[in-house]
Jmol script that loads the backbone (N, CA, C; Angstrom):
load data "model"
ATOM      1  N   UNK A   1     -80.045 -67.634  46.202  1.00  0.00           N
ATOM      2  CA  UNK A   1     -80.670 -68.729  45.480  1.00  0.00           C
ATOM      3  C   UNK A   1     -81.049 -69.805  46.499  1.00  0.00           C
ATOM      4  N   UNK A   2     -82.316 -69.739  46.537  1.00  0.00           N
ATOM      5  CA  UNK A   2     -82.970 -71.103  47.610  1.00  0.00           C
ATOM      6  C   UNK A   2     -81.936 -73.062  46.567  1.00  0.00           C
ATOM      7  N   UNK A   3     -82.450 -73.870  47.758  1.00  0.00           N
ATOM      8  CA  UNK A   3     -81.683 -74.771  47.749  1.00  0.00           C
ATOM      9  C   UNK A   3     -82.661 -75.606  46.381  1.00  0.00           C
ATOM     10  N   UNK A   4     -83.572 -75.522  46.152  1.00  0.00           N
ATOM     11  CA  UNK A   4     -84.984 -75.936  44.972  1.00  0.00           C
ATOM     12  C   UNK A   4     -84.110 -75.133  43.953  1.00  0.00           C
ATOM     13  N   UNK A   5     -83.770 -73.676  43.815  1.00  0.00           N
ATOM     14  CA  UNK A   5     -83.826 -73.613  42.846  1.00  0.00           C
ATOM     15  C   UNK A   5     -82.126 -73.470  42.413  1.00  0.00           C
ATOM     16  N   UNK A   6     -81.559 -73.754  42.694  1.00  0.00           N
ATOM     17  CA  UNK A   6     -79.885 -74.935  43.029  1.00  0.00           C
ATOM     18  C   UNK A   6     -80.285 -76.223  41.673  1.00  0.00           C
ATOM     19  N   UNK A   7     -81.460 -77.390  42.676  1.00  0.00           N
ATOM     20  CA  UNK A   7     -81.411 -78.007  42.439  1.00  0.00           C
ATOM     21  C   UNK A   7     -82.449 -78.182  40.474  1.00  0.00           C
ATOM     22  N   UNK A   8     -83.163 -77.591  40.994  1.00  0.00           N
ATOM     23  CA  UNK A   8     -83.780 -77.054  38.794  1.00  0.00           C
ATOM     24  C   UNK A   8     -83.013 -76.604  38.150  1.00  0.00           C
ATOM     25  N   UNK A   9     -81.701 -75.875  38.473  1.00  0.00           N
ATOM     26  CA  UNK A   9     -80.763 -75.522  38.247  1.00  0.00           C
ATOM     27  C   UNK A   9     -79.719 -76.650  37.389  1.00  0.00           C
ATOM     28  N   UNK A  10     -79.510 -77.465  38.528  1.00  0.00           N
ATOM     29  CA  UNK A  10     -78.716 -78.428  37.788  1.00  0.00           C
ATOM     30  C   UNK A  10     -79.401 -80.035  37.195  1.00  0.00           C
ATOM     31  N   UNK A  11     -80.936 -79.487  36.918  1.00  0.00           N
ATOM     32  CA  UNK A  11     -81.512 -80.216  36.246  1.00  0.00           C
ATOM     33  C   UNK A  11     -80.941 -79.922  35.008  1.00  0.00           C
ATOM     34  N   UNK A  12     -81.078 -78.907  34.268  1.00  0.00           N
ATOM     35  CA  UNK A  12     -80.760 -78.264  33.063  1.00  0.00           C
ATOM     36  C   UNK A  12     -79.268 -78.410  32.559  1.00  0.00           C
ATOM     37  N   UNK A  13     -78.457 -78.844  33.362  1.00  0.00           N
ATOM     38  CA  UNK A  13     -76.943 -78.998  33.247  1.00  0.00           C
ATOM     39  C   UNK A  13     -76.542 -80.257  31.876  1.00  0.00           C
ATOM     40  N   UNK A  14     -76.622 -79.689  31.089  1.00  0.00           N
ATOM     41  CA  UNK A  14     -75.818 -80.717  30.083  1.00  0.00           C
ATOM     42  C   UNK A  14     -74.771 -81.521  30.655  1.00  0.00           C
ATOM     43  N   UNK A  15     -73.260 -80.882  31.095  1.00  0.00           N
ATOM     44  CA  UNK A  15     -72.449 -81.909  31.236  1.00  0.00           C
ATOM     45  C   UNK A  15     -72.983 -82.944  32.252  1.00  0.00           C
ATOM     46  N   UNK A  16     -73.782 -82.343  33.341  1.00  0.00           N
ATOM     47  CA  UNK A  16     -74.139 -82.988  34.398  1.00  0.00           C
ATOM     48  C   UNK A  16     -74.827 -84.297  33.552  1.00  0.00           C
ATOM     49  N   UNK A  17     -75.463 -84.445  32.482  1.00  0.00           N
ATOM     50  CA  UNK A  17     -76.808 -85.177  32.586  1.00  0.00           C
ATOM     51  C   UNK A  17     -75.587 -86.343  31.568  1.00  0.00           C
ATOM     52  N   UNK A  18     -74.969 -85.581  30.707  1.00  0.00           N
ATOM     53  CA  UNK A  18     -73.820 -86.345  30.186  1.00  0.00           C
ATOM     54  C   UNK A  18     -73.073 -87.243  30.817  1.00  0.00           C
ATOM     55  N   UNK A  19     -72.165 -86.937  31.621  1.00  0.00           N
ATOM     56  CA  UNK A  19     -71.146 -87.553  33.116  1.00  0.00           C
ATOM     57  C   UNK A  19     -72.448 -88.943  33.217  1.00  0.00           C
ATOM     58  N   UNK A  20     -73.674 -88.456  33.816  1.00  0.00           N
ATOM     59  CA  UNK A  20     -74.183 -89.379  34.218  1.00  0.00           C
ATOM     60  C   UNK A  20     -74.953 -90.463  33.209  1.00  0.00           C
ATOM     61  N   UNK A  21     -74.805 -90.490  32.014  1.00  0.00           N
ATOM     62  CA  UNK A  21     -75.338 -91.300  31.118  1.00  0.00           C
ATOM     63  C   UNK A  21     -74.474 -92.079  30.692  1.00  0.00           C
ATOM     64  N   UNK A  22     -72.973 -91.421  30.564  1.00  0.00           N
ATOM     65  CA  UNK A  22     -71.605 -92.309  31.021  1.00  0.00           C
ATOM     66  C   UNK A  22     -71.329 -92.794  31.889  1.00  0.00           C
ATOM     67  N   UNK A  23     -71.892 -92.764  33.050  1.00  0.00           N
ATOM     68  CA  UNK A  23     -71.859 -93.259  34.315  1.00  0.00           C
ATOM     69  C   UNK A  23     -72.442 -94.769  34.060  1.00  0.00           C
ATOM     70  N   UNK A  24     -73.649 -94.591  33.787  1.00  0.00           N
ATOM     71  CA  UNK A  24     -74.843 -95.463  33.494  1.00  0.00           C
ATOM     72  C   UNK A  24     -74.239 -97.027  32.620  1.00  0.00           C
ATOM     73  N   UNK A  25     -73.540 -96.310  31.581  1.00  0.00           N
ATOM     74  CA  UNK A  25     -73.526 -97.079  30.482  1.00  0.00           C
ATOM     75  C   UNK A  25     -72.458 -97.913  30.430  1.00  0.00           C
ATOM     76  N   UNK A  26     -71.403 -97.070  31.447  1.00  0.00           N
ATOM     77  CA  UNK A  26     -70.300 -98.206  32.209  1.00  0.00           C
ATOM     78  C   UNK A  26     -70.194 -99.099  33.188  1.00  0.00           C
ATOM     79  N   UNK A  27     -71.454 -98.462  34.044  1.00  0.00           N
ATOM     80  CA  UNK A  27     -71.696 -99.592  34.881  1.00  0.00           C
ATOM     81  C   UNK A  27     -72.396-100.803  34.323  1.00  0.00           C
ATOM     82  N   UNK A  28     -73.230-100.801  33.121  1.00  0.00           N
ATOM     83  CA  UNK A  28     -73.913-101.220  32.461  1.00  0.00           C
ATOM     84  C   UNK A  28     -72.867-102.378  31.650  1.00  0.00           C
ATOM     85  N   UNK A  29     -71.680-101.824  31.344  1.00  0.00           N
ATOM     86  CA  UNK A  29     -70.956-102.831  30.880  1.00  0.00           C
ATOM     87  C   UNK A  29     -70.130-103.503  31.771  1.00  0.00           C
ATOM     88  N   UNK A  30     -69.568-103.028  32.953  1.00  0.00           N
ATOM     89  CA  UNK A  30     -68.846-103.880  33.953  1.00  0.00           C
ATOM     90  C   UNK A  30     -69.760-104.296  34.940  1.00  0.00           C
ATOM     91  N   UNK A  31     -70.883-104.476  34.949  1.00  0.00           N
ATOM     92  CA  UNK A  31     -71.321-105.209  35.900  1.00  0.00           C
ATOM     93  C   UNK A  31     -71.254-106.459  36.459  1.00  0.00           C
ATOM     94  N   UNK A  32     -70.666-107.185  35.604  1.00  0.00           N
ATOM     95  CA  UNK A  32     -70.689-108.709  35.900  1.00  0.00           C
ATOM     96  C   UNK A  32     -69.271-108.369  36.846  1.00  0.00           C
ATOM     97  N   UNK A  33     -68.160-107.945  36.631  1.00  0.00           N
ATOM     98  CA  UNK A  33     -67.112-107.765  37.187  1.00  0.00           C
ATOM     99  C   UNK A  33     -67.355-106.591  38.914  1.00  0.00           C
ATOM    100  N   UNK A  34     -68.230-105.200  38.501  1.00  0.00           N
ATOM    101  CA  UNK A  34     -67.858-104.894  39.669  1.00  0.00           C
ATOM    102  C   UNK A  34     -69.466-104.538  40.321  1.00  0.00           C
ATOM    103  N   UNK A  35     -70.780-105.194  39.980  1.00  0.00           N
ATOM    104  CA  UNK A  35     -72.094-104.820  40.751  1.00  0.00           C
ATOM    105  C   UNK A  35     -72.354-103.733  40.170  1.00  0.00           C
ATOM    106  N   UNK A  36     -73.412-103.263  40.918  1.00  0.00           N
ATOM    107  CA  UNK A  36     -74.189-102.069  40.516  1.00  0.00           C
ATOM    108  C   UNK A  36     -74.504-101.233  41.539  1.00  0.00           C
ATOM    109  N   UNK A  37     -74.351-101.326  42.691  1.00  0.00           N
ATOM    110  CA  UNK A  37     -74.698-100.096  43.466  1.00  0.00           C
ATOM    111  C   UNK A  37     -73.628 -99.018  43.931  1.00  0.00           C
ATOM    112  N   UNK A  38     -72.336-100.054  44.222  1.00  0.00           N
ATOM    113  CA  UNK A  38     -71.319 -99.197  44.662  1.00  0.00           C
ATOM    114  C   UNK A  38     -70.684 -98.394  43.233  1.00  0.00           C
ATOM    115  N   UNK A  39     -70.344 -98.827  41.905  1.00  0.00           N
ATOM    116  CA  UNK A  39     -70.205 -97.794  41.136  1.00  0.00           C
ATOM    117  C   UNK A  39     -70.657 -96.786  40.618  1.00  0.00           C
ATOM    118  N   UNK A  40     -72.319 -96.837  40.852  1.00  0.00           N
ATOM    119  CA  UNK A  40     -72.984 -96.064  40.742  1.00  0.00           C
ATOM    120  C   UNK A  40     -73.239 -94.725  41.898  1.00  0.00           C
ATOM    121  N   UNK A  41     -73.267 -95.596  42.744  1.00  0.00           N
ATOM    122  CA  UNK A  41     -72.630 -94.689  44.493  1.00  0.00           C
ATOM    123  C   UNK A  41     -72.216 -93.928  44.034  1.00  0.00           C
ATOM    124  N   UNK A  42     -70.437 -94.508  43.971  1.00  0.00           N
ATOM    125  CA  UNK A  42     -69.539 -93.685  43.885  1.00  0.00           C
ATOM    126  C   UNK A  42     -69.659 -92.358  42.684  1.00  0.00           C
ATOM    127  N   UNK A  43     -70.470 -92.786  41.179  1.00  0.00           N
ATOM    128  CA  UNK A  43     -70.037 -91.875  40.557  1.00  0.00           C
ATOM    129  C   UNK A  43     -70.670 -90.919  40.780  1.00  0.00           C
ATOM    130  N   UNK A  44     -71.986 -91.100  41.541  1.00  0.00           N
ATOM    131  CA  UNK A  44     -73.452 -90.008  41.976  1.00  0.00           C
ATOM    132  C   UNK A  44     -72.045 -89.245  42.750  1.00  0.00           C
ATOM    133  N   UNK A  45     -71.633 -89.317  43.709  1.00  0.00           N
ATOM    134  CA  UNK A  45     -70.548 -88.903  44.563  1.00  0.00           C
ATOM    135  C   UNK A  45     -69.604 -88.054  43.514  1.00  0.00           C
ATOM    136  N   UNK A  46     -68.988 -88.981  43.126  1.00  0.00           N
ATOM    137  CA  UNK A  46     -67.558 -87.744  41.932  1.00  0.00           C
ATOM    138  C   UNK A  46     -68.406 -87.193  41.312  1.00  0.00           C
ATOM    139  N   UNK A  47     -69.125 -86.884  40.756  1.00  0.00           N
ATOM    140  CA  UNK A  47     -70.151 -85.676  39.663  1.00  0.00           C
ATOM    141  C   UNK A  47     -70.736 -84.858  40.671  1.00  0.00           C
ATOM    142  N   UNK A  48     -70.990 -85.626  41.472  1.00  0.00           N
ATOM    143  CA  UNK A  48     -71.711 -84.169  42.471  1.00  0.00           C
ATOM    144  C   UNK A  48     -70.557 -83.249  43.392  1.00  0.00           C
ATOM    145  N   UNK A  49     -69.502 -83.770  43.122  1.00  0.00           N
ATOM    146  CA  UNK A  49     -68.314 -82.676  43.886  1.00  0.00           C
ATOM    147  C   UNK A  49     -67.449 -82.342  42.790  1.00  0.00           C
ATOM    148  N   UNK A  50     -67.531 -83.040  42.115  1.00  0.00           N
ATOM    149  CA  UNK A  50     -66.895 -82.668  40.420  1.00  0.00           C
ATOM    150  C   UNK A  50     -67.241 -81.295  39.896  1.00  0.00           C
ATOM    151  N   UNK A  51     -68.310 -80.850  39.548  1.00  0.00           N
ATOM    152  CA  UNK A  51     -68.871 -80.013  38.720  1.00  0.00           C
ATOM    153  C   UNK A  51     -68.912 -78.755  39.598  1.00  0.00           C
ATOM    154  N   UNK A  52     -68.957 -78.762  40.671  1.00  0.00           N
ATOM    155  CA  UNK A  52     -68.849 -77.393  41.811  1.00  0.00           C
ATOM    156  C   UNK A  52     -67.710 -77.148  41.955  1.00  0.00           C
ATOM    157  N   UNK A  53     -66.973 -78.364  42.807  1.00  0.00           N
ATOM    158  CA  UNK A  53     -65.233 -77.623  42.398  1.00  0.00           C
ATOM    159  C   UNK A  53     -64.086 -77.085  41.199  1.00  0.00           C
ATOM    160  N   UNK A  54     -64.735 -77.879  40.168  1.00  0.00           N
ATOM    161  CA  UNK A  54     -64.366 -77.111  39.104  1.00  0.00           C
ATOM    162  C   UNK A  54     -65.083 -75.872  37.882  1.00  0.00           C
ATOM    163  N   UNK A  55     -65.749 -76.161  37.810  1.00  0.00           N
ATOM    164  CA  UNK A  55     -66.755 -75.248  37.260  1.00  0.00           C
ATOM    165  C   UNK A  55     -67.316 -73.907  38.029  1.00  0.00           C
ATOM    166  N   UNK A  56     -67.427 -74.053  39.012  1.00  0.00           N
ATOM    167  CA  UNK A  56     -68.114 -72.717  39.559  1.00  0.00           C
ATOM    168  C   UNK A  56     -67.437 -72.533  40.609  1.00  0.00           C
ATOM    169  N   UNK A  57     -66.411 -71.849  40.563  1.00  0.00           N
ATOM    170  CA  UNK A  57     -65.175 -71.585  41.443  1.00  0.00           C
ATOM    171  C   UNK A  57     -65.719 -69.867  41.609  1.00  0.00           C
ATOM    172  N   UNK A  58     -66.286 -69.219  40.869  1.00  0.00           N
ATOM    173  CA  UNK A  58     -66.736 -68.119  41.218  1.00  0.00           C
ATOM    174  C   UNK A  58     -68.487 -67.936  41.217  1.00  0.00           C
ATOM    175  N   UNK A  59     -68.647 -68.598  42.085  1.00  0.00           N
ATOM    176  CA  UNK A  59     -70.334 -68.856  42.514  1.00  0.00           C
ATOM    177  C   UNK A  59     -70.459 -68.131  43.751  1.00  0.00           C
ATOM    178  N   UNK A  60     -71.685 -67.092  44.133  1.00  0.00           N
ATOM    179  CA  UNK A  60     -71.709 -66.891  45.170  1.00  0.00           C
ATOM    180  C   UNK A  60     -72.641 -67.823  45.858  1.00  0.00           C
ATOM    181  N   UNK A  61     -72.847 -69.260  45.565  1.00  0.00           N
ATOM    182  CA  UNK A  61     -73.587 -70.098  46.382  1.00  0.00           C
ATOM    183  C   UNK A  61     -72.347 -71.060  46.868  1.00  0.00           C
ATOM    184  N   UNK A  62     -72.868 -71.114  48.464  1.00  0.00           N
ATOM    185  CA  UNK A  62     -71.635 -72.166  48.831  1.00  0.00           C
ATOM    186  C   UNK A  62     -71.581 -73.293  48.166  1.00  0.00           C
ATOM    187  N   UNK A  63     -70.648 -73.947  48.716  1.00  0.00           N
ATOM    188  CA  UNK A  63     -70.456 -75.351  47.522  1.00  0.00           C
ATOM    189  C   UNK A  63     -70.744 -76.571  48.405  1.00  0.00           C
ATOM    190  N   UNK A  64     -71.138 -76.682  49.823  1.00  0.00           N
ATOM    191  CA  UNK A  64     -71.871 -77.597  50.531  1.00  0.00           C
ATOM    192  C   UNK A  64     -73.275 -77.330  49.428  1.00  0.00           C
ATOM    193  N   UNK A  65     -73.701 -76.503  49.422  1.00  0.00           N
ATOM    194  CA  UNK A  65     -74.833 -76.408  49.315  1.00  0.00           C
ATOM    195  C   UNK A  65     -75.281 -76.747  48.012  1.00  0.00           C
ATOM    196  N   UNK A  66     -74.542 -76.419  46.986  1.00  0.00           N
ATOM    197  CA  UNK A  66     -73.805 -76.968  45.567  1.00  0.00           C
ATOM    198  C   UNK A  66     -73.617 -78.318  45.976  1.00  0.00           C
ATOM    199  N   UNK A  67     -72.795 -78.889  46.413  1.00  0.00           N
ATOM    200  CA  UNK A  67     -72.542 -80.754  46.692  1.00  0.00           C
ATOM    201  C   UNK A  67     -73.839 -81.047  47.148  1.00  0.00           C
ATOM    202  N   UNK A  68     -74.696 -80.661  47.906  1.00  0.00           N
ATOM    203  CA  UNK A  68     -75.867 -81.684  48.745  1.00  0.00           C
ATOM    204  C   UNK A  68     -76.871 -81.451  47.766  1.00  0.00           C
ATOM    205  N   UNK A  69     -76.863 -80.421  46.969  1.00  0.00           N
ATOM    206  CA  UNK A  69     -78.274 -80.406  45.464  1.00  0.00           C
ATOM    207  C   UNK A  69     -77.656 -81.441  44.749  1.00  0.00           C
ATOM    208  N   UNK A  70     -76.489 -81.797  44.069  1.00  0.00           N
ATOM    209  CA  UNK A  70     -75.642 -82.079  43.183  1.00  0.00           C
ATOM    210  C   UNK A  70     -76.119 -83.986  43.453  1.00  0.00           C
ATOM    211  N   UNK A  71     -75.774 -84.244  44.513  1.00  0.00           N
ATOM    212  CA  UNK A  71     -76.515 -85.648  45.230  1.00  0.00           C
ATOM    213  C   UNK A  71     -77.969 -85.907  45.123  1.00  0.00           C
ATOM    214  N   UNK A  72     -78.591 -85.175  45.193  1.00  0.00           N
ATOM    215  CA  UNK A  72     -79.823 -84.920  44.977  1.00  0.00           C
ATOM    216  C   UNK A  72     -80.141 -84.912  43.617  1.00  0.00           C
ATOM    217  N   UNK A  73     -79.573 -84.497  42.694  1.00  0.00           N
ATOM    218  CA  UNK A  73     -79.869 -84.215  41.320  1.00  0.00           C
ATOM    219  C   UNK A  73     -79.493 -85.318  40.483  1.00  0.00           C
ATOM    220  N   UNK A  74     -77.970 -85.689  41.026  1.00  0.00           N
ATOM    221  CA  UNK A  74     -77.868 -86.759  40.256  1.00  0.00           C
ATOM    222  C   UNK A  74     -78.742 -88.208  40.684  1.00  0.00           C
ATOM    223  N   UNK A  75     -79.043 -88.313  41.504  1.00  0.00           N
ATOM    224  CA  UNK A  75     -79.501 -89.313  42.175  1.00  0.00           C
ATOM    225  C   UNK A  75     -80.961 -89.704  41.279  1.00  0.00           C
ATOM    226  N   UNK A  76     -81.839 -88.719  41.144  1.00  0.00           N
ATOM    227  CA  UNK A  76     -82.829 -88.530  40.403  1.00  0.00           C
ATOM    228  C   UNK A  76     -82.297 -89.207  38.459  1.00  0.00           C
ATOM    229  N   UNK A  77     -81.502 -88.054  38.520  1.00  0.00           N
ATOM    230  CA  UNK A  77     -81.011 -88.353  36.640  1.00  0.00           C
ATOM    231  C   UNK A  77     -80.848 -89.540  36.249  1.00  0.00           C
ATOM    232  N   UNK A  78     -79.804 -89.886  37.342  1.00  0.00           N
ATOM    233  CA  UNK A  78     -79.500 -91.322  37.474  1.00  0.00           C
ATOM    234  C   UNK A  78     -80.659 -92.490  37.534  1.00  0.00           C
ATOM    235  N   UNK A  79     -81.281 -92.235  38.379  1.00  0.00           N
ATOM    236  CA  UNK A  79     -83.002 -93.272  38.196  1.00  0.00           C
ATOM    237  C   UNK A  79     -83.495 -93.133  36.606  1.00  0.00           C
ATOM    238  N   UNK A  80     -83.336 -92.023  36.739  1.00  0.00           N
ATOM    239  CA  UNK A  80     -84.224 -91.799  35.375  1.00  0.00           C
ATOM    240  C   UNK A  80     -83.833 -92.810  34.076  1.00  0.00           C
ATOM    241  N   UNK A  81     -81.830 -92.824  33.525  1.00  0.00           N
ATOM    242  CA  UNK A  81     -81.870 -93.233  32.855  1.00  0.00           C
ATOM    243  C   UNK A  81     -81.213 -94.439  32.742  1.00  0.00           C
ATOM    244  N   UNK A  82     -81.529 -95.011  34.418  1.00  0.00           N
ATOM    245  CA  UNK A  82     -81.481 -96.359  34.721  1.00  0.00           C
ATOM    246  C   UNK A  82     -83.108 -96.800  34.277  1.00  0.00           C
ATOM    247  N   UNK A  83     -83.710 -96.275  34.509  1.00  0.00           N
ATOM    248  CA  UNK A  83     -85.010 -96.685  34.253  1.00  0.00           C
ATOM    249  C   UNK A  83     -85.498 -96.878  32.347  1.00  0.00           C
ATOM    250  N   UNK A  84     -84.868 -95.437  32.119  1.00  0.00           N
ATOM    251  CA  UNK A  84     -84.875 -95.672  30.359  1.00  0.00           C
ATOM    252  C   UNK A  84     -84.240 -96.652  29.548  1.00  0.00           C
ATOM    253  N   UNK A  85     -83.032 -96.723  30.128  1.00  0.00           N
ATOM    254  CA  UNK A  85     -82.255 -97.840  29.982  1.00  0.00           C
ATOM    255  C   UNK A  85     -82.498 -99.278  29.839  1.00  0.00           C
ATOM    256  N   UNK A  86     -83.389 -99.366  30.927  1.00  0.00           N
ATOM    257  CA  UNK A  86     -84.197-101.314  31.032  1.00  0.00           C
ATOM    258  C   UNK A  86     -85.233-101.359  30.306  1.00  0.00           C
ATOM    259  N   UNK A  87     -86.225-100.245  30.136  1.00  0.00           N
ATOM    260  CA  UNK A  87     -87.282-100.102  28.962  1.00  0.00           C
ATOM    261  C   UNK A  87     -86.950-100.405  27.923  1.00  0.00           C
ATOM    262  N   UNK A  88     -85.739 -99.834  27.475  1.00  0.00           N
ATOM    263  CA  UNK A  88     -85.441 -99.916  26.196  1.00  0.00           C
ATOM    264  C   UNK A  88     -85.091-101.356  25.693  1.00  0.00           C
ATOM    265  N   UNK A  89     -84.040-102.189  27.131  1.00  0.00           N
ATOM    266  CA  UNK A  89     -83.849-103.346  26.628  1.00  0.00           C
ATOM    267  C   UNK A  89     -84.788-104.194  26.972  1.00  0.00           C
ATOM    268  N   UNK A  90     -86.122-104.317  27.677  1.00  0.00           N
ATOM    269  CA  UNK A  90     -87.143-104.917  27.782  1.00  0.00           C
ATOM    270  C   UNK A  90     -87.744-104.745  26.438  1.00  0.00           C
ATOM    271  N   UNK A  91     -88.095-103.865  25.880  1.00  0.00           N
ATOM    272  CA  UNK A  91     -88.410-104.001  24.404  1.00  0.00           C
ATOM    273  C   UNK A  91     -87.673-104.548  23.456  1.00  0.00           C
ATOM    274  N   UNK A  92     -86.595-104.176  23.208  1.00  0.00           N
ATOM    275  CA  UNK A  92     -85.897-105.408  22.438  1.00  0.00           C
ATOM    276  C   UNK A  92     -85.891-106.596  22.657  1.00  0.00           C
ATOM    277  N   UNK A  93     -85.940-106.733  23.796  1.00  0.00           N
ATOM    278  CA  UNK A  93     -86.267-108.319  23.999  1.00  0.00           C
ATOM    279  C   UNK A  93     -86.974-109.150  23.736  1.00  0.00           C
ATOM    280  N   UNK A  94     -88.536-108.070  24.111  1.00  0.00           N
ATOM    281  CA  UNK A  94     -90.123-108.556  24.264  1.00  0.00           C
ATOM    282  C   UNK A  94     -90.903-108.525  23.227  1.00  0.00           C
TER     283      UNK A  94
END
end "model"
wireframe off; spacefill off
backbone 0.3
color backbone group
């Protein structure tokens, strides 16, 4: 499995897209207390070594290679529904 198709791969990942909409929505509420880049950092980080070490313990794709899509993937998801996220409350607002 090329490293592209790894990463379309864990486009399609439910829990993945889950984890990270919880991710989102907590940073979303502690922000005044802890910022926004480093919790978000960090959780792009735990979900992307999260879901390989436990979940696909019998993968014949290495799991570097699994962790460096996983960064990649979430990183994207994460824009995404940081981005949906402010739309939504720009309209309520506006």
């Amino acid at each position: 499995m090329t490293f592209s198709q790894i990463i379309v791969s864990q486009f399609a990942d439910p829990f993945r897209i889950i984890l990270l909409i919880g991710l989102v929505w907590t940073m979303m509420r502690t922000r005044a207390a802890s910022g926004t880049l480093i919790p978000l950092a960090a959780g792009i980080v735990f979900v992307a070594v999260l879901i390989p070490m436990t979940l696909t313990a019998a993968s014949e794709i290495p799991v570097k290679d699994q962790i460096l899509a996983g960064l990649v993937t979430n990183t994207v998801i994460t824009g995404i529904v940081l981005g949906i996220w402010e739309a939504v409350n720009r309209a309520r607002k506006g």
